[in-house]
C-alpha positions, 0 to 999 in steps of 0.5 A, a space after each residue: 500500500 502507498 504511504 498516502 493517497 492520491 487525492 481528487 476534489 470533492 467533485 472529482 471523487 463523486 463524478 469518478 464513482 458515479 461514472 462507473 457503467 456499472 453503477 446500480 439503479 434501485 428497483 420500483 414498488 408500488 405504495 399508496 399515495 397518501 403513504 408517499 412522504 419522503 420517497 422518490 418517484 421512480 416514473 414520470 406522472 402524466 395527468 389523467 385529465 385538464 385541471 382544473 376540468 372546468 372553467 371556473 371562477 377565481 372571486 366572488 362575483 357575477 358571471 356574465 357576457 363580456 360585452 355587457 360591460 362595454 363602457 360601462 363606469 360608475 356615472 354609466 353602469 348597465 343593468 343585468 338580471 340575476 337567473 341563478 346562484 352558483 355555489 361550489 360543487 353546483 352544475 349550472 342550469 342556466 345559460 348567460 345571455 346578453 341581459 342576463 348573470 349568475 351569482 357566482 362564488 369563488 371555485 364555482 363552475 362558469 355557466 354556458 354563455 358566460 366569458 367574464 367574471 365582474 367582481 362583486 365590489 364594482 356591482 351593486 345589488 338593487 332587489 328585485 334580483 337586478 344588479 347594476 355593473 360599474 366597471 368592464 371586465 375584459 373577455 376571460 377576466 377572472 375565470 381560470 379556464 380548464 387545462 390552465 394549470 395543466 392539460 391532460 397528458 402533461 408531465 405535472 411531477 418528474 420522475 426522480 422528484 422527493 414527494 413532499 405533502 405538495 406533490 401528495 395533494 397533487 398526485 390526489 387531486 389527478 386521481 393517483 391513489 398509488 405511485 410507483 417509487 424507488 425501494 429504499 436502498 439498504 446501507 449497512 453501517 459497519 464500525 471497527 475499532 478495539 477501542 470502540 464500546 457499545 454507547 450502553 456499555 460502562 465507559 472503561 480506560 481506553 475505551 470510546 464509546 460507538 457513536 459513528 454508527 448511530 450518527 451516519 445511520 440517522 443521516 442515512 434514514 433522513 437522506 431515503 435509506 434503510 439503515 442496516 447496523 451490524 456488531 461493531 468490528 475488531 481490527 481485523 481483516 478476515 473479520 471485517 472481509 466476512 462481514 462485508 461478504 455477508 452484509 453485500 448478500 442484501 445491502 445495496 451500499 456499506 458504509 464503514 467507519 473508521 480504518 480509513 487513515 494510512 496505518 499499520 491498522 487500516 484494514 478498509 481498503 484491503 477489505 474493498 480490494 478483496 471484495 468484487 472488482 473493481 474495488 477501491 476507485 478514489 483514496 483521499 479527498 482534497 478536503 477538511 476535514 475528511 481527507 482519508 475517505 475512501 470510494 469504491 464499488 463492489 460490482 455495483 454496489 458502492 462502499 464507503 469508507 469514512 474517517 473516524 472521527 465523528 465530525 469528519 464522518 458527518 460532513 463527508 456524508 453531507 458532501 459526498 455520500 448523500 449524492 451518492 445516495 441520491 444517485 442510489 436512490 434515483 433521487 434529483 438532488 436539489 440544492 440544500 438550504 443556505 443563508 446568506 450571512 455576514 462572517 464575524 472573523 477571518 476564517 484561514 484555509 489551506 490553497 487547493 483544499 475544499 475546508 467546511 467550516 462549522 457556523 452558528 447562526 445569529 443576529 435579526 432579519 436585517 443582519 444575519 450572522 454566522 460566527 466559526 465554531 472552531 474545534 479538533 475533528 473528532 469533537 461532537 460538541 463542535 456540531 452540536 453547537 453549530 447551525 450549519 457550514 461555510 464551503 471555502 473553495 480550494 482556489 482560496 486561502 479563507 475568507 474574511 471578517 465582514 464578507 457575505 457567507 452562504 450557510 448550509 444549513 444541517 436540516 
């Protein structure tokens, strides 16, 4: 093994994974709509019909025929007869004609004959069903007509998009009772390391309690997966080879944490390289913190493996491991959260390395701040104290007190 690893961009690393020809898609499942938060739409969604699938009107007004408010103003109104009252949910009975109107209320159905809404604030009632109008409407004015907000046959949500409760209502509303989504990839989580205790054991000299496991296995349930945990592993690499062997028999993707720094105990990369070709495809990643990461496919399942500390490990699989997954999982990744915030000191980075570092967040609506939390990589706290992070490219050398930062948030 080399002394060190040859290391690409964060954008190298993902794209030389990804462009494996051999890279798996998930298979499709069909579950209810109304079940669908959070999952991936593995088809495109065509309409069934026009929606809306009739014209209706968008305020509370009088339907009428456009041309009886020609030159119509409040010292020379027209005078219409009420025929009917259209409420939401109603069939109209009636046909407009000239002369003639419906009380209509808003979502309600246009009558035949009718080609214009009036508001019901430029009429005025008089009895005797009349109303008198005091200012034109144009032909189509407040009406929304039908197909306006999608004709049938369109494509109203693409393939790869994240069902939120939006596209549910969506999805109901053209009848889509049931949808065809990704099924969610299984990630085993796999954590080596004498010195690693289960969190529940009595913390002993020596000894850290497990933390890696749980912390990438809650990102991985958040980002579309399933989480699979196994025994956490000892420095060894026949335990950790049959381990993975066994895990690859039905996860999709393993995850291991830990041994990925060059030293007389790692044992990460042997492992991918005695698994199926081809094995390990990027060691090292210009970044920090997160350098020693590790990519590689078995077949066509991908492994990662993560640095040990916990920091490191949350932000590889913020940056890198969760497009992968998106990839995995079919998913269109879309651009996470960020907030423009004013730095309050310098922040120093190395040239030709990508740095994430972690920020609180504070100030008012007017100002909003973003202070670094300074802190070694295999300290918790120094995420547990922050909101977000600031990316500082490779082509810099930091950034200063004062600029305007882009936060990426953690939610």
């Amino acid at each position: 093994m080399s002394e060190f690893f040859d290391v690409v961009t964060p954008k190298e690393a993902i794209k030389k994974l990804l462009s494996k020809k051999n890279f798996p898609e998930m298979i499709s499942e069909k579950i209810n709509t109304v079940n669908s938060d959070g999952r991936i739409l593995s088809q495109d969604i065509k309409s069934s019909i026009n929606l809306p699938h009739f014209n209706r009107s968008s305020m509370d007004g009088y339907a009428i025929y456009a041309s009886d408010s020609n030159g119509v103003s409040l010292s020379n109104p027209n005078y219409l007869e009420i025929i009917e009252e259209i409420k939401m949910g109603d069939v109209p009975k009636h046909t407009i004609l000239t002369g003639k109107t419906s009380r209509i209320f808003t979502g309600g159905m246009i009558p035949k004959g009718s080609n214009a809404v009036i508001m019901e604030e430029d009429t005025e009632e008089l009895g005797n069903n009349m109303i008198e109008i005091k200012k034109p409407v144009s032909i189509g004015e407040n009406i929304i007509f039908s197909g306006e907000e999608t004709k049938k046959g369109n494509i109203i949500i693409n393939k790869g998009t994240k069902i939120r409760s939006q596209e549910i209502g969506s999805l109901l509303e053209s009848g889509f009772t049931e949808i065809f989504v990704s099924k969610k990839p299984i990630i085993g989580v796999l954590s080596s390391g004498d010195e690693l205790i289960p969190p529940e054991s009595t913390l002993e000299l020596g000894k850290i309690r497990d933390i890696n496991t749980y912390t990438i296995s809650n990102l991985i349930n958040n980002s579309g997966g399933i989480a699979e945990i196994f025994p956490i592993l000892p420095d060894d690499l026949n335990s950790q080879l049959n381990q993975a062997k066994k895990a690859l028999q039905f996860c999709d993707m393993l995850i291991f944490s830990a041994g990925s720094s060059i030293s007389y105990r790692d044992t990460t990369a042997e492992v991918i390289n005695s698994l199926d070709k081809p094995g390990v495809i990027v060691h090292g990643i210009s970044v920090k913190p997160g350098k020693p990461t590790i990519l590689g496919l078995s077949g066509n399942k991908p492994i990662i493996g993560l640095p040990g500390n916990p920091v490191s490990s949350i932000m590889i699989f913020i940056n890198i491991v969760k497009p992968i997954l998106d990839k995995l999982n079919n998913h269109i990744s879309v651009i996470t959260k960020q907030i423009d915030c004013t730095l309050t000191e310098d922040i120093s980075s190395q040239t030709g390395r990508e740095d994430y570092v972690q920020v609180s967040i504070s100030g008012t609506d007017q100002k909003i701040l973003a202070t670094p939390v300074f802190g070694k990589s295999n300290l918790i706290n120094t995420l547990v104290n922050s909101d977000g992070f600031v990316t500082i490219p490779p082509e810099t050398g930091g950034i200063y007190k004062n600029s305007i930062v882009k936060v990426k948030t953690y939610e």
